[in-house]
C-alpha positions in Angstrom: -3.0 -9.4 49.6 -4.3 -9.5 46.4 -8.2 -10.1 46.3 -9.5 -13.1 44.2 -11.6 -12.3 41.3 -14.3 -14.8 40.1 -14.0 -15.3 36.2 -16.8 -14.6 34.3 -18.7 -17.0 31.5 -16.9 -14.9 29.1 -13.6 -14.9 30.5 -13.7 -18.8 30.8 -14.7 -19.1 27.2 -11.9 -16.8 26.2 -9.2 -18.6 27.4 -10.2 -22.0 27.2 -8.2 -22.4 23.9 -6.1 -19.8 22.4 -7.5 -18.9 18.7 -6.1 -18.4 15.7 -6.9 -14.2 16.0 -5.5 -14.2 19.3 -2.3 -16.0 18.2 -1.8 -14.0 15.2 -2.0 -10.9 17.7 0.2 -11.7 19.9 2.7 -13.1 17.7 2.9 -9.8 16.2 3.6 -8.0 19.1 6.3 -10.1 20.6 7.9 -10.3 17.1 7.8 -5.7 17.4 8.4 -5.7 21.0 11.5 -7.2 20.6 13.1 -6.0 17.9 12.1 -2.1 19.3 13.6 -3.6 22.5 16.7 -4.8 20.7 17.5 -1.7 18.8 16.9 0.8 21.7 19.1 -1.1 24.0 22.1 -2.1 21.3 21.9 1.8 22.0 23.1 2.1 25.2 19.1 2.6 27.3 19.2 0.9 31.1 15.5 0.7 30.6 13.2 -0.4 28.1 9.9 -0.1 29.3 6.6 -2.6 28.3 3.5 -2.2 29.5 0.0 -3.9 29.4 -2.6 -2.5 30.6 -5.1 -5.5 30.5 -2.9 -8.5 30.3 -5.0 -11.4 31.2 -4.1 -14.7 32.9 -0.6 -15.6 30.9 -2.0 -19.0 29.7 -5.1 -20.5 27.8 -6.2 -23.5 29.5 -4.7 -25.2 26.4 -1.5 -24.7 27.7 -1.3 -22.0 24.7 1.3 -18.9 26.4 -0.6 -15.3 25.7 1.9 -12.3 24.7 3.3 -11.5 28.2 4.7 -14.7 28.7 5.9 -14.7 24.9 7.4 -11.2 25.7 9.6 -12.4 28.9 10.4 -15.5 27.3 12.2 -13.9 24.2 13.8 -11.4 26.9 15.5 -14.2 28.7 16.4 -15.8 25.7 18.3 -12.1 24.5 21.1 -11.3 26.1 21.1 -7.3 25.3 17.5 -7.2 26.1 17.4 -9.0 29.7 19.9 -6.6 31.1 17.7 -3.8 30.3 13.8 -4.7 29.6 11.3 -3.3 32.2 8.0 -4.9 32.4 4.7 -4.2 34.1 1.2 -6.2 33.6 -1.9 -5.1 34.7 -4.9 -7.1 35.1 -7.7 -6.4 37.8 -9.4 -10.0 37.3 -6.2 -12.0 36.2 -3.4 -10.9 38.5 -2.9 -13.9 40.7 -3.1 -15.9 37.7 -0.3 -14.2 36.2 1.8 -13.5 38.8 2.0 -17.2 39.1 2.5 -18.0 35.6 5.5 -15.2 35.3 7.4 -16.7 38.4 7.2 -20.2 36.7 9.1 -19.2 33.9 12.3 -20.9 33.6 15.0 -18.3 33.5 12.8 -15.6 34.9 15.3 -14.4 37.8 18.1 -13.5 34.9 16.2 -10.6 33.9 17.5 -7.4 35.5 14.4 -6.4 35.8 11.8 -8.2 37.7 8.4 -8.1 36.5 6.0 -5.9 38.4 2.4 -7.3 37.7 -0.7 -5.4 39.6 -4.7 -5.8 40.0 -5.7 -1.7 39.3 -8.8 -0.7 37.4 -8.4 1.1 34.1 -10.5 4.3 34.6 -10.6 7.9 34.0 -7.4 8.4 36.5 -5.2 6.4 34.8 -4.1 8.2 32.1 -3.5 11.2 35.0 -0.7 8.8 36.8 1.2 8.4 33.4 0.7 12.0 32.5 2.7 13.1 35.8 5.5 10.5 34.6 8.6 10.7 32.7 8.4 7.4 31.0 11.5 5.6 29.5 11.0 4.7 26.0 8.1 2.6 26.5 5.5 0.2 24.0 2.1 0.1 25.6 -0.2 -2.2 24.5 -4.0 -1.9 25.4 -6.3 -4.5 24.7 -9.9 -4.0 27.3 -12.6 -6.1 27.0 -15.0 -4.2 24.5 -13.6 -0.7 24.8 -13.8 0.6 28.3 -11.0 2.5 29.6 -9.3 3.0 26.1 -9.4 6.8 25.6 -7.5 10.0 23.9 -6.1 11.1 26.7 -4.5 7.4 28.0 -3.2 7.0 24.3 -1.7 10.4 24.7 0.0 10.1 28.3 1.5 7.5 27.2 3.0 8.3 24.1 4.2 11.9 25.4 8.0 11.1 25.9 10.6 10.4 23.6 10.6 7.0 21.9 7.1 6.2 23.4 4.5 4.0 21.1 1.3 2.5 21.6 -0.6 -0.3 20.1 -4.3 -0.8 21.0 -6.4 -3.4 20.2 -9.8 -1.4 18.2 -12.9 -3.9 18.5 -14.5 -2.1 15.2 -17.3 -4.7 15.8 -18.3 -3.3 19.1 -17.5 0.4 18.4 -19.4 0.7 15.0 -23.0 -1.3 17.0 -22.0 1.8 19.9 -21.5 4.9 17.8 -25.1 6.4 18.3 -25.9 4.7 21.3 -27.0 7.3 23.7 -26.4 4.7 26.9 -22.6 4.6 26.1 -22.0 8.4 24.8 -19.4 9.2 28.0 -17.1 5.8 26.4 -17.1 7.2 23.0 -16.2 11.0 23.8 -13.7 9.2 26.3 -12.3 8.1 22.5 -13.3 10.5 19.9 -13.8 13.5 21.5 -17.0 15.2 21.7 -17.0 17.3 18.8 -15.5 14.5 16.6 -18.3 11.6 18.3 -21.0 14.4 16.5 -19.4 14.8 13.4 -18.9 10.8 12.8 -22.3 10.1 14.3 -23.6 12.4 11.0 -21.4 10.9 8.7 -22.0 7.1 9.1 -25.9 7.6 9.7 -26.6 6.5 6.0 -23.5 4.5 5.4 -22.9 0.8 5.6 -20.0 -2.0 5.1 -16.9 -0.6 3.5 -18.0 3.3 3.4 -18.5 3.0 7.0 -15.9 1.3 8.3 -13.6 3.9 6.5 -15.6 6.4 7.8 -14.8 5.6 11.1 -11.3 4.3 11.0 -11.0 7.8 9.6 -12.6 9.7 12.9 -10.3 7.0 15.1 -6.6 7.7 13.1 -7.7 11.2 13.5 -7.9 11.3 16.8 -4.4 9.5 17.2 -2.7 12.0 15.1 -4.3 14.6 17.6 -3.0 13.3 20.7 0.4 12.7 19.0 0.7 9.8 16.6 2.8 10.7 13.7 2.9 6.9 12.0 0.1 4.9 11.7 -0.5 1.4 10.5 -3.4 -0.8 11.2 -4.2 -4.9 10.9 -7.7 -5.8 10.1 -8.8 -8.7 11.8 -11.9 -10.4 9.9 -14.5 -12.5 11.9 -14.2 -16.3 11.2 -17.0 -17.4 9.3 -18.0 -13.8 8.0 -17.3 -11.3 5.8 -16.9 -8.5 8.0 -14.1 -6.8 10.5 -14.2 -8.2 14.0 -11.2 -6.0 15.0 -8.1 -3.8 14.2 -5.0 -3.7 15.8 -3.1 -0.3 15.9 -0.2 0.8 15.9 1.2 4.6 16.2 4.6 6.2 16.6 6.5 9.4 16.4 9.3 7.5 15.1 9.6 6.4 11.4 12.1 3.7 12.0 9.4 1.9 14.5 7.0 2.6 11.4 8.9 0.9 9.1 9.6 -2.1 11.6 5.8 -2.5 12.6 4.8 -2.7 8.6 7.4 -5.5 8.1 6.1 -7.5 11.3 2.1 -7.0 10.0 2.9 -7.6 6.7 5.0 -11.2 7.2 1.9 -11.9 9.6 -0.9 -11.0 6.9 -2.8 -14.1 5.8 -3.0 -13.3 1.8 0.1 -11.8 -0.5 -0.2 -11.1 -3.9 1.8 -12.8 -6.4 4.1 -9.6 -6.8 4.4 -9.7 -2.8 1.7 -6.7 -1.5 0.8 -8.2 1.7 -3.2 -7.9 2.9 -2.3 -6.2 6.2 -5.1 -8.6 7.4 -5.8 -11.8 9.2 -8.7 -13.8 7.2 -9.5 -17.4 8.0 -11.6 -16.6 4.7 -10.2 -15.7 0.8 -9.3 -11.8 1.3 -12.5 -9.8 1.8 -10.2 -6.9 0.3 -8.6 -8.7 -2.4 -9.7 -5.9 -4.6 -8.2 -2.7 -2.7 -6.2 -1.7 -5.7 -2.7 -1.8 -4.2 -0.3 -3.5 -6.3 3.5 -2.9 -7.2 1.7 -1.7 -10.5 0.2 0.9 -8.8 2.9 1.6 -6.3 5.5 2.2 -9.1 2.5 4.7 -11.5 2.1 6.0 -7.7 6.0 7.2 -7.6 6.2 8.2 -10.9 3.7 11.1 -11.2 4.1 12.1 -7.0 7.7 12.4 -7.7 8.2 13.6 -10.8 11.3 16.0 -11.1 12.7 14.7 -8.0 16.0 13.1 -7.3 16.9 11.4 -4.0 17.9 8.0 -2.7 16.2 4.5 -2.6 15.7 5.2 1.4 15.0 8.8 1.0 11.9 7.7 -1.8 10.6 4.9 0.6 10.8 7.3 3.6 9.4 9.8 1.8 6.4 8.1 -0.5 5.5 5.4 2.0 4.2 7.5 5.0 0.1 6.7 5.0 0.6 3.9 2.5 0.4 -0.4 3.3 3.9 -1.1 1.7 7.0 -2.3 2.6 10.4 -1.5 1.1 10.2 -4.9 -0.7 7.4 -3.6 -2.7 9.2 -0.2 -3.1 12.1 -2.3 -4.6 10.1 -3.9 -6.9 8.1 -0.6 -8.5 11.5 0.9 -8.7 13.3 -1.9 -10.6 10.2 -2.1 -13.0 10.7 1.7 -13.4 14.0 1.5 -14.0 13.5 -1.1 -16.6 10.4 0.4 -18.6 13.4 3.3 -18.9 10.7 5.6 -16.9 13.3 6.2 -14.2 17.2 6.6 -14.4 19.4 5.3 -11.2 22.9 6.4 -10.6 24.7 3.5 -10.8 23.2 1.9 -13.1 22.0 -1.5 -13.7 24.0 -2.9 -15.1 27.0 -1.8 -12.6 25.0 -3.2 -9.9 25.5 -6.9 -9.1 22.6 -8.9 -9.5 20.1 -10.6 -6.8 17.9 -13.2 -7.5 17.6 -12.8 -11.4 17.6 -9.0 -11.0 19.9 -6.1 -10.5 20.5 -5.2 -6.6 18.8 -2.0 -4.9 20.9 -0.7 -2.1 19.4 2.2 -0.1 21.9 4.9 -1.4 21.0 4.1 -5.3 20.1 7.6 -6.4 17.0 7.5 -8.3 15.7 10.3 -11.1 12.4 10.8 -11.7 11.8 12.6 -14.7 9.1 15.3 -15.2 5.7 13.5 -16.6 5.1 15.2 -20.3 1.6 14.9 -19.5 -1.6 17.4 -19.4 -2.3 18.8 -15.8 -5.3 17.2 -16.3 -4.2 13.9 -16.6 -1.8 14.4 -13.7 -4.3 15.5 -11.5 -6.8 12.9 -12.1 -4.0 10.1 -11.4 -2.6 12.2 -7.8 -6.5 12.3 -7.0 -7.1 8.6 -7.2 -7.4 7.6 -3.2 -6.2 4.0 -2.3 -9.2 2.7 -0.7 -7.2 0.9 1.5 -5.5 3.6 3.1 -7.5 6.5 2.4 -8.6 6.7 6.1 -4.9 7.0 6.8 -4.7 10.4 4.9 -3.7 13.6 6.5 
C-alpha cells in the first residue's frame, strides 16, 4: 500500500488554482501528445508510449484538470489512439491523488491500455532502468520541482530508441541563481556535464539579462544535441509582473516531422504574433519582452535568398531544409517565398499565375519547385548578411 505523503506549503499553493503559465503548458502538450499519438498509430504501432515523470495530483483544487488528465481524456475521446496509447505517471508525493483522479474519469476503462501510475523517486538510478529498456516510441515529459533529478543521462535513456522525444520543463529562473553555486555543483554536472558546468560558469561570470540567458540556453541545447537531440525548439515563459524568463519549455527530437509539429503547436500557443504572422514562441502576460528579436517574414525571405542562392528544390525541401535551428513555421516560409516570387527575386515552376489563388494570393503547394538565383553581389556583402545571427535563435546554432 501506497504511503501517504503530507503536502508541503508549496505544493498547496501550487495547486490551489491552476495559472495561466501552467495552463498554457499543458495545453501545449496535450495538443503534441496527441497528434504524435495520432500519426504513429494511423501507422499501424500497438503501443504508444507517454510518460511523466513528475506528474502531480491530476487536479488544481479549482477543479482546473492538469495535463495527465487532459492527455487520457483526448485518448478516450480518439478512437485510433485509445486502442493503442500506453501511459504511465509518476509522482512520489501525488500518487494516491492521481490514481484516484484517473479512475474517475468517465470512459477510462475503454482505453486498451490501463494507466499505470506509481510513487518512485527520481534519482540517479532512474535513468539506469530506462537505459536497460527497449522503449516503444515514447514522449516523456519531465517537469521536477526546481531541477532535481533532471539530467543528461535521463534525457538520453529516454530518447535512445526510435521515435523517442522528450520535453522538459527548464526553470531558467532557478538554474541561472544555481550556476556557481558551490552547494548544488553535483545537480548541475548531473545536467551540463562537468566540463561544460566550467566552461558556462566562465562565460556568464560578467554577463547579465539577454547575453546571459543566451549564454546558457546555449550550454543547455548543447548538451541535448550531445545526448541525442537532433530538433530543438524552445517556449520562453516570462514571469507575470516582470520582465524576465521564469521558465522554458523544451522540446527535442530525432525526427523532423515531430519538429515541425511541435513549432506549429508553440507557435498557435505563443501570446504575441506579428502582423505578417511570426509568432513570439513565448507566453507573456506582459507586451513581448522580445518584440525586437529581428525575426520577420522580411528577414526570413532576405534569409532564403542569400543561404540559398543557386539552389533549386521544392517548397517542402526549402522549409525542411532552411528551417532547422530557426522560430518559423511553414506559414511564414509561404509568405517569404510568395514575396520572393513577386519582387521577381525567385522564379517557381508553375508559375503564379498557373496556380489558383488562396486568399487574395496565388497557392503554394509543397511540390512548387522554387529557383533561387545566384546573388550578383560582392563576397563581402554576402558574408556580412550569412553572418548576421538571429538573436533569437542563435543559442540554437550548431
Amino acid at each position: 500500500m501506497k504511503k501517504k505523503r503530507k503536502q508541503t506549503k508549496k505544493s498547496k499553493k501550487f495547486y490551489a488554482q491552476q495559472t495561466a503559465q501552467s495552463r498554457v503548458k499543458a495545453e501545449i502538450i496535450t495538443k503534441y501528445a496527441a497528434s504524435r499519438a495520432t500519426i504513429i498509430s494511423s501507422a499501424g504501432a500497438t503501443k504508444v508510449v507517454y510518460i511523466d515523470l513528475w506528474a502531480g495530483r491530476g487536479r488544481y483544487d479549482d477543479d482546473t484538470e492538469s495535463t495527465p488528465l487532459m492527455v487520457l481524456r483526448r485518448a478516450i475521446n480518439d478512437p485510433v489512439v485509445k486502442k493503442s496509447l500506453v501511459t504511465i505517471f509518476n509522482d512520489k508525493d501525488h500518487a494516491d491523488a492521481l490514481q484516484a483522479e484517473i479512475k474517475a474519469l468517465p470512459g477510462i476503462e475503454t482505453l486498451t491500455h490501463e494507466p499505470a501510475v506509481y510513487d518512485m523517486e527520481v534519482g540517479a538510478a532512474t535513468p539506469e532502468m530506462f537505459q536497460k529498456m527497449k522503449l516503444a516510441p515514447t514522449l516523456a515529459f519531465l517537469d521536477p520541482w526546481g531541477y532535481a533529478g533532471l539530467s543528461r543521462k535521463l534525457i538520453r535513456s529516454l530518447l535512445k530508441d526510435w521515435a523517442c522525444e522528450v520535453m522538459f520543463f527548464f526553470n531558467f529562473n532557478r538554474v541561472n541563481m544555481d550556476i556557481t553555486n558551490e552547494t548544488v555543483t553535483a545537480h548541475m554536472q548531473a545536467l551540463f556535464g562537468s566540463e561544460r558546468l566550467l566552461t558556462l560558469r566562465a562565460a556568464v561570470g560578467e554577463l547579465s539579462g539577454e547575453a546571459r540567458e543566451r549564454a546558457v540556453m546555449a550550454a543547455l541545447f548543447e548538451m541535448v544535441r550531445e545526448v541525442g537531440g537532433q530538433f530543438i525548439v524552445p517556449f520562453r515563459f516570462v514571469k507575470d509582473g516582470a520582465e524576465r524568463t521564469s521558465h522554458h519549455l523544451v522540446f527535442t527530437s530525432k525526427n523532423f516531422l515531430g519538429y515541425k509539429i511541435m513549432r506549429d503547436v508553440m507557435a498557435k500557443a505563443s501570446s504575441y504574433h506579428a502582423a505578417d504572422g511570426v509568432a513570439s514562441f513565448e507566453y507573456n502576460s506582459m507586451p513581448p519582452l522580445f518584440l525586437a528579436d529581428g525575426r520577420s517574414v522580411e528577414a526570413l525571405a532576405e534569409s532564403l535568398a542569400v543561404d540559398l542562392a543557386g539552389s533549386v528544390m521544392t517548397v517542402e525541401q526549402v522549409f525542411e531544409r532552411h528551417s532547422r535551428h530557426r522560430l518559423y513555421v511553414m506559414p511564414n516560409y509561404r509568405e517569404a517565398l510568395l514575396r520572393l516570387e513577386k519582387a521577381g527575386r525567385v522564379t517557381m515552376d508553375p508559375a503564379a499565375g498557373d496556380r489558383r489563388p488562396y486568399r487574395g494570393k496565388p497557392s503554394l503547394p509543397e511540390d512548387v519547385r522554387v529557383t533561387f538565383p545566384r546573388q550578383p553581389w560582392s563576397g563581402a556583402k554576402m558574408l556580412a548578411s550569412r553572418s548576421t545571427p538571429d538573436p533569437r535563435t542563435s543559442a540554437l546554432q550548431t
